[in-house]
C-alpha positions as CSV (number, residue, x, y, z in Angstrom):
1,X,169.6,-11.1,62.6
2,X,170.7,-11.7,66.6
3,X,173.6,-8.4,65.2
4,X,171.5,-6.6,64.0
5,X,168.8,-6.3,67.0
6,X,171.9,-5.7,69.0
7,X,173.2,-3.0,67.1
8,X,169.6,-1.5,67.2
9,X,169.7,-1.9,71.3
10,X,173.1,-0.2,70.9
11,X,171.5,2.7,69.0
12,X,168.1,2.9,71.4
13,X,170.8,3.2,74.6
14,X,172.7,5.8,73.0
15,X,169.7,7.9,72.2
16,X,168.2,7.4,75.7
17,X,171.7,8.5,76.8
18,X,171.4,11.4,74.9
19,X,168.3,12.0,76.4
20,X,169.4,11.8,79.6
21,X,172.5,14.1,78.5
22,X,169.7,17.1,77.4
23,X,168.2,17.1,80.1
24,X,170.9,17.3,82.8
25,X,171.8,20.8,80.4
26,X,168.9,21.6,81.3
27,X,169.2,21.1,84.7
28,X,172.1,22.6,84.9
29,X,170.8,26.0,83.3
30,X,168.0,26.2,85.8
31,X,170.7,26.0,88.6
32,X,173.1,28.7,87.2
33,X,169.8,31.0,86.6
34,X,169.3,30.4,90.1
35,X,172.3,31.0,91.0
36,X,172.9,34.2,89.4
37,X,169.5,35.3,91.1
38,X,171.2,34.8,94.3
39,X,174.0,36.6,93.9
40,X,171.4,39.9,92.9
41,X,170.5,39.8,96.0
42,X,172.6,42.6,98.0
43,X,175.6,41.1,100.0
44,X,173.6,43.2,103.2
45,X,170.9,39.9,103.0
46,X,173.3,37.7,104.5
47,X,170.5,35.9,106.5
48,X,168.6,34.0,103.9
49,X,169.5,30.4,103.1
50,X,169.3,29.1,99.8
51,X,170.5,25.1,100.1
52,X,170.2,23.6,96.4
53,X,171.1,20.2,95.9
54,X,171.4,18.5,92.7
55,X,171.7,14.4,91.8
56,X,171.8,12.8,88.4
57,X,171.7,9.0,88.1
58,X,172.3,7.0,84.8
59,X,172.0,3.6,85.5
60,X,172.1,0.8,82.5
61,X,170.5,-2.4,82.5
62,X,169.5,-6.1,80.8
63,X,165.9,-4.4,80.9
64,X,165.2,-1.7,78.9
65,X,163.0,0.7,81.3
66,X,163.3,4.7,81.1
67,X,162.7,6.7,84.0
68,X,163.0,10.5,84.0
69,X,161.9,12.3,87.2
70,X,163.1,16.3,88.1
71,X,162.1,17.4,91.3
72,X,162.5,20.8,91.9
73,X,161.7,22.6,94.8
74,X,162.8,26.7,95.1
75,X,161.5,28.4,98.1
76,X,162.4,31.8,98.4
77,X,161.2,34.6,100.7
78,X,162.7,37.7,100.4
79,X,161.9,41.5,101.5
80,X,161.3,44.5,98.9
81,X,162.2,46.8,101.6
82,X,165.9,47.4,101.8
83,X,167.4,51.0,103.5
84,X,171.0,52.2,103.5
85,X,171.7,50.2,107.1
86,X,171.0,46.2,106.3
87,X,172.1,42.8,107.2
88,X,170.9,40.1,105.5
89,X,173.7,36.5,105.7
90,X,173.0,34.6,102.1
91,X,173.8,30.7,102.1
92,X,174.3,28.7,98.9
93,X,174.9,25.3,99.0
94,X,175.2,23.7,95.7
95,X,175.9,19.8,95.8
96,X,175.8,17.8,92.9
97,X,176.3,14.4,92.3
98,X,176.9,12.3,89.5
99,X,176.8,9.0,88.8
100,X,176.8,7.1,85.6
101,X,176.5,3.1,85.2
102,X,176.4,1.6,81.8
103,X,176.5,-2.1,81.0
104,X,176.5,-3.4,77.7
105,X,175.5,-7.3,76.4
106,X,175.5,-8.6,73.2
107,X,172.6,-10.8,74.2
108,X,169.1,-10.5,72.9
109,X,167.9,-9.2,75.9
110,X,169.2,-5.9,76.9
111,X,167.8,-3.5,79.0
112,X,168.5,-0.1,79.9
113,X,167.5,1.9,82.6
114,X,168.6,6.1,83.2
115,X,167.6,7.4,86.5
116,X,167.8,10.9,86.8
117,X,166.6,13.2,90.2
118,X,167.4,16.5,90.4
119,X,166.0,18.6,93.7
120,X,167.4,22.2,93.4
121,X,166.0,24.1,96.1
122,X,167.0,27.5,97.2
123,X,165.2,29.1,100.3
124,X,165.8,33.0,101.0
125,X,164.3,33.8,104.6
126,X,164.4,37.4,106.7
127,X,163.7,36.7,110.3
128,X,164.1,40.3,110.7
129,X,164.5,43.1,108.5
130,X,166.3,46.5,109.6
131,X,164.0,49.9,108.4
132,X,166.2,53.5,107.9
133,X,165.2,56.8,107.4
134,X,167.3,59.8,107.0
135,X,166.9,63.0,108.7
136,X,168.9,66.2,110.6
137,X,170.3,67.0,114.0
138,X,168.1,69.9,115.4
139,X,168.5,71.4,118.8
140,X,165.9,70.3,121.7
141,X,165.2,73.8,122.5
142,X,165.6,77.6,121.1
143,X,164.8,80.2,123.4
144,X,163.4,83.5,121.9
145,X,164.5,86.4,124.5
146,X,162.1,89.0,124.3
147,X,161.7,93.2,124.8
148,X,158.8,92.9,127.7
149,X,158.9,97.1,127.7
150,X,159.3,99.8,124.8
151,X,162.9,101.6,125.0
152,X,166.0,102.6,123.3
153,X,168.9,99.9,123.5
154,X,172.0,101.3,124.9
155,X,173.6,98.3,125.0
156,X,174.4,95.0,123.6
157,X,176.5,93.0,125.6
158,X,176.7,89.6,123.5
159,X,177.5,88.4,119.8
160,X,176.5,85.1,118.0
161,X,178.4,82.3,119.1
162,X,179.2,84.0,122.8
163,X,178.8,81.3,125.4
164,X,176.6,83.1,128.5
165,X,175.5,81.4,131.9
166,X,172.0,82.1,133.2
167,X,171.7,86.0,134.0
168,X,174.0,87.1,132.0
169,X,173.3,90.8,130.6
170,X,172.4,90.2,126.6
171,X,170.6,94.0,126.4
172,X,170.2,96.8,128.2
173,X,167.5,99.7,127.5
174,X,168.2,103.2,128.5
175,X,166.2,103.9,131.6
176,X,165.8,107.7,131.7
177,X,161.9,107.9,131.2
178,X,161.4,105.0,133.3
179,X,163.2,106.8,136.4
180,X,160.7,109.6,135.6
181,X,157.8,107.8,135.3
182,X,159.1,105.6,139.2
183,X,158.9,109.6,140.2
184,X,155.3,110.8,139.0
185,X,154.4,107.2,140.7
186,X,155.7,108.3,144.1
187,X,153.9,111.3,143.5
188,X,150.6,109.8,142.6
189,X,150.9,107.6,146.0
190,X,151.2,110.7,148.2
191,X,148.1,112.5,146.8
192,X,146.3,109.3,146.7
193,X,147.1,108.6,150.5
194,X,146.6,112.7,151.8
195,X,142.9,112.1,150.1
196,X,141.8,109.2,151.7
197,X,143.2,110.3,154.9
198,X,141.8,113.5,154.6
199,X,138.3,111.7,153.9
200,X,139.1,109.5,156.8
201,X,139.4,112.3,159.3
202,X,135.8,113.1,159.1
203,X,133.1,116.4,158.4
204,X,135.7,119.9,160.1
205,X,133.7,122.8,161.8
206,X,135.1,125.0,159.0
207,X,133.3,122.7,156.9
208,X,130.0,123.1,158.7
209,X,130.0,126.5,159.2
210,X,130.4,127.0,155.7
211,X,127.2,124.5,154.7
212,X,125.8,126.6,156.8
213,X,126.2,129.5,155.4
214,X,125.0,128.7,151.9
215,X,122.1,127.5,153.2
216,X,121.4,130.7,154.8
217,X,122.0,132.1,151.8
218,X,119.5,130.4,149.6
219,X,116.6,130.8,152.5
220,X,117.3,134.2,151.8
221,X,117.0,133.9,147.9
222,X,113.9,132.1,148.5
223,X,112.3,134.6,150.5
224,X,113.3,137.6,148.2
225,X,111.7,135.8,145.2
226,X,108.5,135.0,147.0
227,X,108.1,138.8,147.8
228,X,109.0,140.0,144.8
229,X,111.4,142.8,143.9
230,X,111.0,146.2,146.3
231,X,110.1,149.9,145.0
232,X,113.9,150.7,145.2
233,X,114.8,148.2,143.0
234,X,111.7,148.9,140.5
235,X,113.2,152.5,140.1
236,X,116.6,151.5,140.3
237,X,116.3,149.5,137.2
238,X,113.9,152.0,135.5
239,X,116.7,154.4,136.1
240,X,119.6,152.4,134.4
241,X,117.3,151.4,131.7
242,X,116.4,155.3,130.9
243,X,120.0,155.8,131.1
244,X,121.2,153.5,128.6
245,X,119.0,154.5,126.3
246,X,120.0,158.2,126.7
247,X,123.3,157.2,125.7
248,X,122.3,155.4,123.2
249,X,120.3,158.4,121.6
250,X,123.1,160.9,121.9
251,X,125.8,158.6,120.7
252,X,123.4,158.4,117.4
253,X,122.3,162.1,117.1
254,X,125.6,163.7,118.2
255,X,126.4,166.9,120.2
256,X,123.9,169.4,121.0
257,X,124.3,172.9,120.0
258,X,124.8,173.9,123.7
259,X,127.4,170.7,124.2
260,X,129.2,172.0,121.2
261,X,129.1,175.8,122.7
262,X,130.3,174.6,126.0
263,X,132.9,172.6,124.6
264,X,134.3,175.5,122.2
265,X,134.3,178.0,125.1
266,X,136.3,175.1,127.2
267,X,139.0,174.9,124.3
268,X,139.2,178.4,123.4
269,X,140.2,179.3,127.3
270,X,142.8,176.5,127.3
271,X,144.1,178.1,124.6
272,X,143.8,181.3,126.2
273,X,146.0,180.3,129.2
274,X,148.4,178.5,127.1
275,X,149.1,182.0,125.5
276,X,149.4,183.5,128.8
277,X,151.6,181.0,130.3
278,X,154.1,181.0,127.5
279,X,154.3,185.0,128.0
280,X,155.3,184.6,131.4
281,X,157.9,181.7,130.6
282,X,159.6,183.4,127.8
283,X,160.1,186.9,129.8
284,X,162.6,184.7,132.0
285,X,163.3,181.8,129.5
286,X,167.0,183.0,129.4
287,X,167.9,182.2,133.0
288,X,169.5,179.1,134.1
289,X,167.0,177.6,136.2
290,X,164.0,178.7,133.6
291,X,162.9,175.4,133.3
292,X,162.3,174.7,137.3
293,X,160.9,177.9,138.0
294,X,156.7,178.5,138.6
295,X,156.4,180.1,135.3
296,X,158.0,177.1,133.5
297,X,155.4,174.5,136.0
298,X,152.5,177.1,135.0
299,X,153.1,176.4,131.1
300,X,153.4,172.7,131.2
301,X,150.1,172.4,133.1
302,X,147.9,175.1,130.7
303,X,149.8,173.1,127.8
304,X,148.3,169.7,129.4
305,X,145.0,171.1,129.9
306,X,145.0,172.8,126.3
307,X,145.5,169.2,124.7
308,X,142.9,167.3,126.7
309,X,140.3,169.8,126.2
310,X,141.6,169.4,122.9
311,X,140.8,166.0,122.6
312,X,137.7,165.8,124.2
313,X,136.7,168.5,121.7
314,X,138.0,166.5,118.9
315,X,136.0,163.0,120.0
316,X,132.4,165.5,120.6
317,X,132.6,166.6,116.9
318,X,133.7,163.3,115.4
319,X,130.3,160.9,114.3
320,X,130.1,157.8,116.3
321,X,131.1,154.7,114.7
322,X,129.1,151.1,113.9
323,X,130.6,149.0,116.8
324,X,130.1,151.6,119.4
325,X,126.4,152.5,118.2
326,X,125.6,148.6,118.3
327,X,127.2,148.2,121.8
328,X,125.0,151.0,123.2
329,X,121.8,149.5,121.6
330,X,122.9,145.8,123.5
331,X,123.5,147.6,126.7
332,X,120.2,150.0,126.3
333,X,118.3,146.4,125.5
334,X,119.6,144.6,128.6
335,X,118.9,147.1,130.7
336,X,115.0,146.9,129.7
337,X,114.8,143.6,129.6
338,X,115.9,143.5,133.2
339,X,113.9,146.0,134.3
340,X,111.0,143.7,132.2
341,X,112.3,140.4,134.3
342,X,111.9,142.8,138.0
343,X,108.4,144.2,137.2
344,X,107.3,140.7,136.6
345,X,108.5,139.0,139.8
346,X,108.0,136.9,141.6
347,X,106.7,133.9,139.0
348,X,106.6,130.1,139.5
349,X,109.6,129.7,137.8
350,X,111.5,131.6,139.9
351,X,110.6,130.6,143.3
352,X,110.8,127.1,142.2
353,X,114.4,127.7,141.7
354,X,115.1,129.1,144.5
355,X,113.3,126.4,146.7
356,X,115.3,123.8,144.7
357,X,118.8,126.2,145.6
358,X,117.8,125.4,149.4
359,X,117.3,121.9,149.2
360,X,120.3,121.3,147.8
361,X,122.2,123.4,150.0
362,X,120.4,121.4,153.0
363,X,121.7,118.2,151.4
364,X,124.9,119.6,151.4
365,X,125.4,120.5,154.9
366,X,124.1,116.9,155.9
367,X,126.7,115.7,153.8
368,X,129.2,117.7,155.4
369,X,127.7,116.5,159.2
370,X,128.0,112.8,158.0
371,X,131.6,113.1,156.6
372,X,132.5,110.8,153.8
373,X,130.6,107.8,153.1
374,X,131.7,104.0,152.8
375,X,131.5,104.3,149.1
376,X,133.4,107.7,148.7
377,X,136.6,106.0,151.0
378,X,136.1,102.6,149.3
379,X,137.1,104.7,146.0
380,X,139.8,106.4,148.0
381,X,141.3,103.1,148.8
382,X,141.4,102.2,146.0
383,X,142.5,105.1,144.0
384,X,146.0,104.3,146.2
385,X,146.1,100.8,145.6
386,X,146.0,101.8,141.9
387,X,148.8,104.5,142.1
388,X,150.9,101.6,144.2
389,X,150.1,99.4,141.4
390,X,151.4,102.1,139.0
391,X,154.4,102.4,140.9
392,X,155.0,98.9,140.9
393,X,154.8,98.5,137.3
394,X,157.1,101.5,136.9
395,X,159.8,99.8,138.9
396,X,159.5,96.5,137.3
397,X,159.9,98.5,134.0
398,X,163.0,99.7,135.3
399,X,163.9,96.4,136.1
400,X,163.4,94.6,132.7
401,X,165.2,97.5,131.6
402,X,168.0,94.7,131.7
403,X,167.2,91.8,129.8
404,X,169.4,88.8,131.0
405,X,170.2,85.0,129.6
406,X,167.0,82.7,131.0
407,X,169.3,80.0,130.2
408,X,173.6,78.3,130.0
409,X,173.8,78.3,126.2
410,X,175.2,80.1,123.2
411,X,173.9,83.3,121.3
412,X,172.3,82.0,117.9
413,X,171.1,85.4,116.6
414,X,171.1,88.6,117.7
415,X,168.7,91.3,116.3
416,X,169.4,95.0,118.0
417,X,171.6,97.2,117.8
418,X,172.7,100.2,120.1
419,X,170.4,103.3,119.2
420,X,167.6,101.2,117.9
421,X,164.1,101.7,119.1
422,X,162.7,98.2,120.3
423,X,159.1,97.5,121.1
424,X,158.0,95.1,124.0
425,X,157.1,91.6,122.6
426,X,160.0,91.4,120.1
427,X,162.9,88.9,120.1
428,X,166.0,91.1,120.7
429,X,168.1,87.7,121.0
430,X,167.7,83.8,120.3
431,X,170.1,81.3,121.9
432,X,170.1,77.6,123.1
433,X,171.5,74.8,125.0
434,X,173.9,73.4,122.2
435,X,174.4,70.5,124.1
436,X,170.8,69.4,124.6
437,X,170.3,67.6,121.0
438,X,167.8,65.7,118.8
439,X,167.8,63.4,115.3
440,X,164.2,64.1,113.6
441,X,164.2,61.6,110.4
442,X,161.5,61.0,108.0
443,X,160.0,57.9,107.6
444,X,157.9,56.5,104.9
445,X,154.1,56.2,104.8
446,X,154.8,52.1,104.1
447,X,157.1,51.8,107.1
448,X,155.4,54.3,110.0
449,X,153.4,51.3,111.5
450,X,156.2,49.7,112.3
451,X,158.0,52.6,114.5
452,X,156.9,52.7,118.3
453,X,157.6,55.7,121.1
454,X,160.9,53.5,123.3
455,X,162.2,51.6,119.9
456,X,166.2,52.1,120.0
457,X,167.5,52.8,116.8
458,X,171.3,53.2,115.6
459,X,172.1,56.6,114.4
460,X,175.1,57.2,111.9
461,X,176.0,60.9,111.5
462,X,177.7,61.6,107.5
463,X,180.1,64.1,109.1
464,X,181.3,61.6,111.8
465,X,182.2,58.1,109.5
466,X,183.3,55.5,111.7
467,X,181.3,56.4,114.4
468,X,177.9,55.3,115.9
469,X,175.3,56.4,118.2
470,X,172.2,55.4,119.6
471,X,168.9,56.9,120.0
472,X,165.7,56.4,121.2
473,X,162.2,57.5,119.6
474,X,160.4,59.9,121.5
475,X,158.0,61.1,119.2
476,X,155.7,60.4,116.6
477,X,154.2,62.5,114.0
478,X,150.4,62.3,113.9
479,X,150.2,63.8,110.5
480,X,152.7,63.8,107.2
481,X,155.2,66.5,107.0
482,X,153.6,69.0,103.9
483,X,155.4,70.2,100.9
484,X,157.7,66.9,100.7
485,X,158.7,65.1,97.7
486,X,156.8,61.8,99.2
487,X,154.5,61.0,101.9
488,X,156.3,60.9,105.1
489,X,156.6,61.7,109.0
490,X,158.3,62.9,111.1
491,X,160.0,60.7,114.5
492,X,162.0,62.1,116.4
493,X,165.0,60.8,118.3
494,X,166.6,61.3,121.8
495,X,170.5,60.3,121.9
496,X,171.1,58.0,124.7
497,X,174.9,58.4,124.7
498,X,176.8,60.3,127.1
499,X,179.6,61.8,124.7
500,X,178.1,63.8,122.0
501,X,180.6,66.8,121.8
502,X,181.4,66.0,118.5
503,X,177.7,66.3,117.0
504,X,176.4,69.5,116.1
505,X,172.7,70.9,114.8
506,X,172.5,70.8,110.9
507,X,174.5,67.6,110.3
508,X,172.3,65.1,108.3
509,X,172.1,61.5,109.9
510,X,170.4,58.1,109.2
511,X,168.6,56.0,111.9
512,X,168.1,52.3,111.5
513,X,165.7,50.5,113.2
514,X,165.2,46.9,114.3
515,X,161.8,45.7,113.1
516,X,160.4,42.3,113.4
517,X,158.4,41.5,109.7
């Protein structure tokens, strides 16, 4: 009986053993799970601490009492964040202990007692946590050179990539029209000046006298229209009315009989002395000086007459046309209508404007006695500080005839050539201190809160390995850059180092910076 309640203690210890046995396996399995979490983690989280300790205790006994306690504490913090520039230190400390005591009696009583503690614990901490972004080297400042006047480029001193100092000719305009136009300034100057001096000078007696003079002149007028035309002029305008219409009346009915009897007689003893006067010439036509002789003057004068009788024969006979028969009516029609105007004089209408003629040639020779007023040599004054300004202008076109480097820097772009037109306001050249550099990175929407204007940041440049730089940010964007593939913004970077001859605008860089979580 006493055998066979040992061998059942026997078989009760080995089960608890076995117990015991299962669940350090399972013990161990949580460890290497944690464990292989830990070593997820990137080697660049070096500074998280992950102690885990681990005891088992089996411990056998005259009284049979089964304890089974796992404590197991894990404690991890950790950061999602994690750009291309961190350093994290990871600790793992795995202790484990084990210790097995068995004791075995025959006797009735027999106890058994496992003890089993396991505290695994693993702790991941980031004091700090380093935040990148990646971005491009740009060039602080471009300078945009500018045409400020229109003119043909004659020449283009520089190339992209020439090195200039400040003042340096980049372009030069051809300056032809603007040496004519510094000339017609000159000009304008002089007249300008000779006007206002000649308004300084004050009224001349030549001036008076000839104020005077139209004054006179319309007194005169005045008085004639008051009185009204005289009897010579009456019938001197009845005359030259009756006269045009005579002509008139004969241009339309023709010649008279007796006009045409007086004209045939005329032609018919031209022709008669023509006759004659040949006779006489050809009796001596065979001498040598026939042709200087009387006879030969006689026939070229009765020839002469002959043909102008001729002609005015000719014109009598021949029926007047449309444009002269009109012109004689207009001129027989003015006449009349003058002659019309005189009989009616004088009328209101016409002393009135003769009275007005007087007062303004009164006005005029006060004018003339005053000489110019303040307001007529103000505008002379300043009709030659306009043509000065003109002239100004013109030489300061001439000037920036020549456009020069504003700056020390190198030629980025040039965009004239010799021959071509340019227009004032465009950019004939773009160039920039090369050496006078910036990093502009992008940084996430989820990390912008923790960037602030001062915060140094390490800069590694792709094209330089091996080599670092520092920066410092000097701007913030307000706003997201548009058009990117994810919400971001702009901060840009000043470089706080001294040699930077190796860096050039283009290459792509990363910034890290040191944020506190």
């Amino acid at each position: 009986m006493i055998r066979s309640i040992g061998r059942s203690m026997i078989i009760l210890a080995c089960f608890l053993i076995g117990c015991a046995m299962l669940l350090l396996m399972q013990f161990d399995s949580r460890i290497s799970s944690s464990s292989a979490q830990a070593a997820t983690i990137p080697h660049t989280l070096r500074s998280a601490s992950s102690p885990i300790a681990q005891t088992s205790t089996v411990t056998s006994t005259d009284t049979v009492t089964t304890t089974d306690e796992v404590t197991t504490t894990d404690e991890v913090t950790s950061t999602e964040d994690i750009t291309s520039s961190e350093d994290v230190t990871s600790t793992e400390d795995l202790t484990s202990s084990e210790e097995m005591t068995s004791t075995e009696d025959a006797a009735p009583s027999r106890a058994v007692t496992p003890t089993r503690a396991v505290a695994p614990t693993t702790a991941v901490t980031s004091a700090s946590r380093p935040l990148g972004a990646v971005g491009a080297i740009e060039l602080v400042t471009k300078y945009q050179v500018v045409l400020d006047v229109d003119g043909k480029v004659s020449e283009v001193a520089v190339e992209v990539g020439d090195e200039v100092t400040e003042g340096d000719l980049l372009i030069a305009l051809d300056t032809t029209d603007m040496e004519a136009a510094i000339k017609r300034a000159e000009m304008n100057v002089e007249g300008a000046r000779l006007a206002f001096e000649e308004l300084s000078k004050g009224p001349e007696a030549g001036d008076i006298a000839l104020a005077e003079a139209n004054l006179a002149l319309a007194e005169e007028a005045l008085a004639k229209a008051e009185i009204g035309p005289t009897e010579d002029q009456l019938n001197a305008a009845e005359s030259g009315s009756a006269a045009a219409w005579a002509a008139y009346n004969d241009l339309k009915d023709g010649p008279t009989p007796a006009q045409m009897v007086q004209m045939q007689a005329a032609l018919k003893q031209a022709e008669l002395t023509l006759q004659q006067a040949q006779r006489d010439y050809d009796k001596i036509a065979w001498q040598p000086d026939a042709g200087t002789s009387s006879e030969g003057s006689a026939l070229q004068s009765a020839t002469i007459s002959y043909e102008s009788t001729k002609a005015a024969y000719d014109e009598l006979i021949e029926p007047a046309s449309v444009a002269d028969l009109q012109s004689a009516l207009s001129g027989a029609y003015s006449a009349q209508d003058a002659l019309k105007q005189l009989q009616e004089q004088p009328t209101e209408g016409s002393i009135g404007e003769a009275r007005a003629n007087v007062a303004v040639a009164e006005a005029n020779l006060e004018k003339t006695k005053q000489g110019a007023t303040e307001t007529a040599l103000r505008t002379a004054e300043l009709a030659v500080e306009g043509t000065l300004l003109d002239l100004e202008e013109a030489k300061s076109d001439l000037n920036e005839a020549r456009v020069t480097a504003p700056i020390a820097g190198t030629v980025l772009q040039v965009n004239v050539e010799p021959g071509q037109v340019g227009s004032a306001g465009s950019v004939v050249v773009v160039m920039a201190d090369t050496s006078k550099i910036k990093l502009v990175v992008n940084v996430e929407q989820k990390d912008i809160s923790q960037i602030q204007l001062g915060q140094e940041a390490e800069i590694s440049i792709y094209a330089l390995p091996g080599r670092m730089y520092t920066g410092v940010v000097e701007k913030i964007a307000p706003v997201s850059r548009e058009g990117a593939a994810f919400v971001g913004f702009p901060v840009t970077l000043s470089f706080t180092d001294d040699d930077l001859d190796a860096v050039r605008p283009g290459m792509t860089a990363s910034a890290t910076f040191a944020t506190t979580q």
